[in-house]
N, C-alpha and C positions, 0 to 999 in steps of 0.2 A: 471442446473449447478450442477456438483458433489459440496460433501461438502468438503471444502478447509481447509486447515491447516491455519488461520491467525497466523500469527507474528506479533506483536507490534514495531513499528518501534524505535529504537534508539535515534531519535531525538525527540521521542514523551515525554513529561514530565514522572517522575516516580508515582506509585500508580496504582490504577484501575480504575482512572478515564474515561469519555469517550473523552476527548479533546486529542484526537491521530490518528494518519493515522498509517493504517494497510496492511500487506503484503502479498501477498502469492504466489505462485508457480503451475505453470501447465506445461505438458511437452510442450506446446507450448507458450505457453505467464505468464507475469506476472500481478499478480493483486494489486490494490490497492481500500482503499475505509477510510474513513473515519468513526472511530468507531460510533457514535452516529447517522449515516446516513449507516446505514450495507448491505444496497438494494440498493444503489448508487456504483456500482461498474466501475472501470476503466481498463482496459486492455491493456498494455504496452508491446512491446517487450523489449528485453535487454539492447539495443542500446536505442532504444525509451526514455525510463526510463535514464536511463544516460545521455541522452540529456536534461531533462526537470530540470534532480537535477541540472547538470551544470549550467543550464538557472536561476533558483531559487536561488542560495547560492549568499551571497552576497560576 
């Protein structure tokens, strides 16, 4: 896997801690993974990903 640009997600608490989900971008899919688990990666399309936060948010 190329090396990826993470982003720190928004919702994630502030600081450097590692209790946070992380973002990033490929020109075909997007990624997620959990900072403290950084070898656990998820792969979402656009649509995909917007279906799962909708499913999530209370």
């Amino acid at each position: 896997m190329a090396q990826e640009a993470w982003q720190k997600s928004s919702f994630s608490g502030g600081g450097d801690s590692d209790d946070c989900v992380e973002l990033a971008a490929r020109q075909d899919a997007l990624l997620l993974r959990e900072s403290d688990e950084s070898d656990a990666v998820i792969t979402a399309t656009g649509a995909g990903l917007a279906a799962l936060i909708r499913h999530l948010r209370p």
